[in-house]
C-alpha positions as CSV (number, residue, x, y, z in Angstrom):
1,X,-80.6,480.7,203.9
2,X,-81.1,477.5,203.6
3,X,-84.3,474.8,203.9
4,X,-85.8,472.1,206.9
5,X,-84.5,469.0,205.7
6,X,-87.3,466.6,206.7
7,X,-88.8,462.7,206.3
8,X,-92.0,463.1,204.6
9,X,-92.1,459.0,204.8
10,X,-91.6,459.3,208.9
11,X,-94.2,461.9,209.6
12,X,-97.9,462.6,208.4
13,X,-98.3,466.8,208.0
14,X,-101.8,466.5,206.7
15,X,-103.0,464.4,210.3
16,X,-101.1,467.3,212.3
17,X,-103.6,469.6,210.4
18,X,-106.5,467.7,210.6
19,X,-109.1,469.8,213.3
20,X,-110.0,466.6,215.1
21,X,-106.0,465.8,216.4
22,X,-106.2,466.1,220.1
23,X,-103.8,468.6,221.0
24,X,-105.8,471.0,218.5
25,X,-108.6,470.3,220.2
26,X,-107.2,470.9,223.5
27,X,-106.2,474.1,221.7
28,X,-109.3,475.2,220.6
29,X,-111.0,474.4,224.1
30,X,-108.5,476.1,226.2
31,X,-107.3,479.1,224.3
32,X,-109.4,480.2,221.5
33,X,-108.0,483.3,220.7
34,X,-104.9,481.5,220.1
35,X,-106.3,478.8,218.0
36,X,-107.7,480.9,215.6
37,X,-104.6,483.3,215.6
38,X,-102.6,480.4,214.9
39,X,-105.0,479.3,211.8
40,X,-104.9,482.7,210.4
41,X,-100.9,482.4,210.7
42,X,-100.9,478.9,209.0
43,X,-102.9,480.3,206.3
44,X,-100.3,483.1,205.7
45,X,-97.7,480.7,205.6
46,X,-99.2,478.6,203.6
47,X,-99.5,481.3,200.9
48,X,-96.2,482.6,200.9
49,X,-94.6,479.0,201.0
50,X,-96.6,478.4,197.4
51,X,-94.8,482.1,196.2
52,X,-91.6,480.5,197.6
53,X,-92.0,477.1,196.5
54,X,-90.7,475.5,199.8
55,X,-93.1,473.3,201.8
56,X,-96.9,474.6,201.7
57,X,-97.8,471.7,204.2
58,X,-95.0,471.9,206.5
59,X,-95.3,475.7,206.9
60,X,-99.0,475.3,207.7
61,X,-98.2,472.7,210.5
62,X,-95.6,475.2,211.6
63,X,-97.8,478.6,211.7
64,X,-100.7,475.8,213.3
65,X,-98.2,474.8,216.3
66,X,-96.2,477.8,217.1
67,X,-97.8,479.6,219.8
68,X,-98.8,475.6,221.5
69,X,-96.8,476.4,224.4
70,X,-99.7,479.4,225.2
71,X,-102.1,476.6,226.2
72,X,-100.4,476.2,229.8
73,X,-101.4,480.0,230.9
74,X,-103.8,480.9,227.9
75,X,-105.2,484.1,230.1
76,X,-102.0,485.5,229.7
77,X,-102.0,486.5,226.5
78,X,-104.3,489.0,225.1
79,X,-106.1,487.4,222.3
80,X,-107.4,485.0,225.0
81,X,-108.4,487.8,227.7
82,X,-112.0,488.7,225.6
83,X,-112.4,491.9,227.1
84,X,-111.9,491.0,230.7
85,X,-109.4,492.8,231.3
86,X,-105.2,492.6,230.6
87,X,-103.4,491.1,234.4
88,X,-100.3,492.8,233.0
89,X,-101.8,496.2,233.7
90,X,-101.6,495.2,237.6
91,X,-98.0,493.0,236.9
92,X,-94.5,493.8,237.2
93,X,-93.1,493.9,234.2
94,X,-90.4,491.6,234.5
95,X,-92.9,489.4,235.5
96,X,-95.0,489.8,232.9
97,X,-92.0,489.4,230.6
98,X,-91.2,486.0,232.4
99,X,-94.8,484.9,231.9
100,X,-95.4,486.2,228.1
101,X,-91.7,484.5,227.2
102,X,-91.8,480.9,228.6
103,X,-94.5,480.2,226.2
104,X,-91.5,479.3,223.9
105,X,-89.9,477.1,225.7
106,X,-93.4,475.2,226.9
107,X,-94.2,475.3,223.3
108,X,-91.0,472.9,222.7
109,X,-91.5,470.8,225.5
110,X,-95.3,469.7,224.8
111,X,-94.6,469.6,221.4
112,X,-91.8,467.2,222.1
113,X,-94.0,465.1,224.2
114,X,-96.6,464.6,220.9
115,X,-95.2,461.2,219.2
116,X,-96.6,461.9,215.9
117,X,-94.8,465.8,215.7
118,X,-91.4,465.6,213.7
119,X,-89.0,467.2,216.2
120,X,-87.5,468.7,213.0
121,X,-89.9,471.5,213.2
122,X,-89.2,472.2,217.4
123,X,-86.4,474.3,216.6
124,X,-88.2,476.8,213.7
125,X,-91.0,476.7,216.0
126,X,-88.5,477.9,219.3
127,X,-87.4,480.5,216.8
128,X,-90.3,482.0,216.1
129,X,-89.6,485.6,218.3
130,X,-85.5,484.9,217.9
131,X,-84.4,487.3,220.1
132,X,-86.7,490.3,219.7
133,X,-87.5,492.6,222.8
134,X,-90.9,492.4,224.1
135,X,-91.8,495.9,223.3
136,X,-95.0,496.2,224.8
137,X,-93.0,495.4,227.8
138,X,-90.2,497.6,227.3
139,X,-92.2,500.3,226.9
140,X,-93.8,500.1,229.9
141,X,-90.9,501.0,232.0
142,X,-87.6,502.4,230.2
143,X,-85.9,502.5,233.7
144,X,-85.3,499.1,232.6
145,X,-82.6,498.6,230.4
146,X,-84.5,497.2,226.7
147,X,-82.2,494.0,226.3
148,X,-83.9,492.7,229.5
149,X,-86.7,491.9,227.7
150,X,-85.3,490.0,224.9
151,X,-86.5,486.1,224.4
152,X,-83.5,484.6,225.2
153,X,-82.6,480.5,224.8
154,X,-83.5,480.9,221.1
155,X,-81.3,482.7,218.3
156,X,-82.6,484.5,215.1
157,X,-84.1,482.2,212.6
158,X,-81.6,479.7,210.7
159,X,-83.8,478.7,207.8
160,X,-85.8,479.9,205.4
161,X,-89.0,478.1,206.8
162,X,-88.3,479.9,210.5
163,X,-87.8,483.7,208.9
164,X,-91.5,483.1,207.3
165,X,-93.0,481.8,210.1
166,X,-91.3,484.7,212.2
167,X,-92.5,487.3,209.5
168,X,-96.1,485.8,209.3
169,X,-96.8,485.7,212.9
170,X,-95.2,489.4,213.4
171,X,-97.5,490.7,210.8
172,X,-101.1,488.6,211.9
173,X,-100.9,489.9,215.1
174,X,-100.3,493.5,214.1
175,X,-103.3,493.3,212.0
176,X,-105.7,491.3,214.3
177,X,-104.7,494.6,217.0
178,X,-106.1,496.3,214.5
179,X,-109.5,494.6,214.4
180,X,-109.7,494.1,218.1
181,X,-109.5,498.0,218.5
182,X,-112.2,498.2,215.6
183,X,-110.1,500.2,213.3
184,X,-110.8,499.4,209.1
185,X,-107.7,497.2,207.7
186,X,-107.1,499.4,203.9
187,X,-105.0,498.1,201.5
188,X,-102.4,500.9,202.5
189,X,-102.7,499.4,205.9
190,X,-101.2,496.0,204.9
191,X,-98.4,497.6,203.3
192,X,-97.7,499.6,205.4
193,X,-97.5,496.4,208.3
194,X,-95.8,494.4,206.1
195,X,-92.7,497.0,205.5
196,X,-92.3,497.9,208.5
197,X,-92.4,494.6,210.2
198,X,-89.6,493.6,207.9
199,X,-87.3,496.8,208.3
200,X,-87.8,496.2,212.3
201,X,-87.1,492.9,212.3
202,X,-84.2,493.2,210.0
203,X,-82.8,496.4,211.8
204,X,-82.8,494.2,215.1
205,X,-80.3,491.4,213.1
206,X,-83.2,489.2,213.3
207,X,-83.4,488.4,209.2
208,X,-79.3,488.3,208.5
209,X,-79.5,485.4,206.5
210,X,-82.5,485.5,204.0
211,X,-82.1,486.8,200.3
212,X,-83.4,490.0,199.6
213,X,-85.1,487.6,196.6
214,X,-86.8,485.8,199.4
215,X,-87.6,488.8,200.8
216,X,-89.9,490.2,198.0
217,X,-91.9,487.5,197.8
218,X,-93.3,486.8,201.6
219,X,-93.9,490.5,200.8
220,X,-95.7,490.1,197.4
221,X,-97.4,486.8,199.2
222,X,-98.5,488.4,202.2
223,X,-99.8,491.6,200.9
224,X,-101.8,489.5,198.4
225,X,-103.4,487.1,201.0
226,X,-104.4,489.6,203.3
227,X,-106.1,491.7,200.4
228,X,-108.0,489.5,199.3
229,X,-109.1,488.6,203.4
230,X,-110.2,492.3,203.7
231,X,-111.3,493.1,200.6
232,X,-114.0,490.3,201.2
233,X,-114.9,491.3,204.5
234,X,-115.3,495.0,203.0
235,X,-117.6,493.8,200.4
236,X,-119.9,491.8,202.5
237,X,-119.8,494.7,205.0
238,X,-121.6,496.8,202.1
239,X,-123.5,494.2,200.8
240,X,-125.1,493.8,204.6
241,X,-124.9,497.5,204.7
242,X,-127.3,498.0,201.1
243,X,-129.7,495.0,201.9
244,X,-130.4,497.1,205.5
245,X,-131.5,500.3,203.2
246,X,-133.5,498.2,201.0
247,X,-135.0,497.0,203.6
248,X,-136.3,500.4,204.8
249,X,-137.1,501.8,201.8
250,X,-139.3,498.3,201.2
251,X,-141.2,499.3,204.5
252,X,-141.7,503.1,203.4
């Protein structure tokens, strides 16, 4: 599979990351959730870019920018809802599909519209969800045939950098569900998401072209990264957790 070829002299990736460039701020201000989704997703690909050796900067600026196209409708999408409730529940589900989808497409248009955004990284970015099948949508009613609810305008990714980026944002949000229905990420957990992510993505033709080579690193990378995130949020958990006990035995 091959690389992005791109113009490090045209472009500055380091300004795209900065937290003060105004679409991020727009971001941040209008859809949260997705912000910080798409930080945890540059940090991912971040770390499995430095396993792979490709382009730790450019794979940040693409896990940052992916989901842009969210900010036109961010109350669509569930890490932006905060508990008030999901309008899909109420929603056709073609309808919903329509709404969930086009964030691809808005995603490429804004980002076109940004002067300083190489337009090299529109099309990995388009890529991100190939042409997977909204399963939460699927689900919902099988009288529908499932290929109705595949993205469509956008193949299965055609470089190296778009398969990570498609892996890393599969996987972030299967963990953050996790989290949001308060259930303890284990290390057994992570592998288990990682794998299986894979095997579906690559069972749906979506990973043709990567080397199985490739493959066991973005593993190796991801299942690293996310230990470490867990394990330290475990630790302070119990640390909080002994300094509480101290406490009360202090006051006994």
């Amino acid at each position: 599979m091959d690389t992005i070829v791109f113009d490090h002299d045209k472009y500055d990736l380091k300004s795209l990351l900065d937290a003060k460039h105004p679409f991020l701020e727009r971001l941040r201000d209008k859809a949260p959730g997705t912000y910080k989704h798409c930080q945890n997703v540059a940090n991912l690909c971040e770390s499995v870019a430095i396993e792979l050796d490709i382009d730790a900067n450019l794979m940040k600026v693409l896990g940052q920018y992916h989901d842009a196209g969210k900010i036109t409708f961010p109350e669509c999408f569930y890490e932006n809802q905060n508990g008030s409730g999901n309008l899909h529940d109420d929603l056709d589900p073609m309808i919903s599909f329509h709404l969930l989808s086009k964030h691809v497409a808005d995603g490429a248009l804004i980002l076109e519209q940004l002067d300083d955004f190489p337009s090299e990284l529109i099309i990995p970015i388009v890529q991100h969800h190939g042409n997977t099948v909204i399963k939460s949508l699927s689900n919902k009613d099988k009288k529908i045939e499932e290929d109705m609810f595949r993205y469509r305008n956008a193949t299965p990714p055609t470089s190296l950098e778009a398969a990570v980026l498609m892996i890393c944002d599969s996987v972030e949000a299967t963990v953050r569900s996790k989290e949001h229905n308060d259930e303890v990420v284990t290390s057994d957990d992570i592998k288990t998401i990682i794998l299986s992510t894979i095997e579906r993505l690559e069972s749906d033709d979506q990973l043709d072209e990567i080397r199985v080579g490739d493959l066991k690193k973005i593993k190796k990378a991801l299942q690293r990264d996310l230990e470490s995130k867990y394990h330290k949020r475990d630790s302070k958990a119990y640390e909080e957790e002994d300094d509480k006990k101290t406490v009360k035995e202090t006051k006994k």
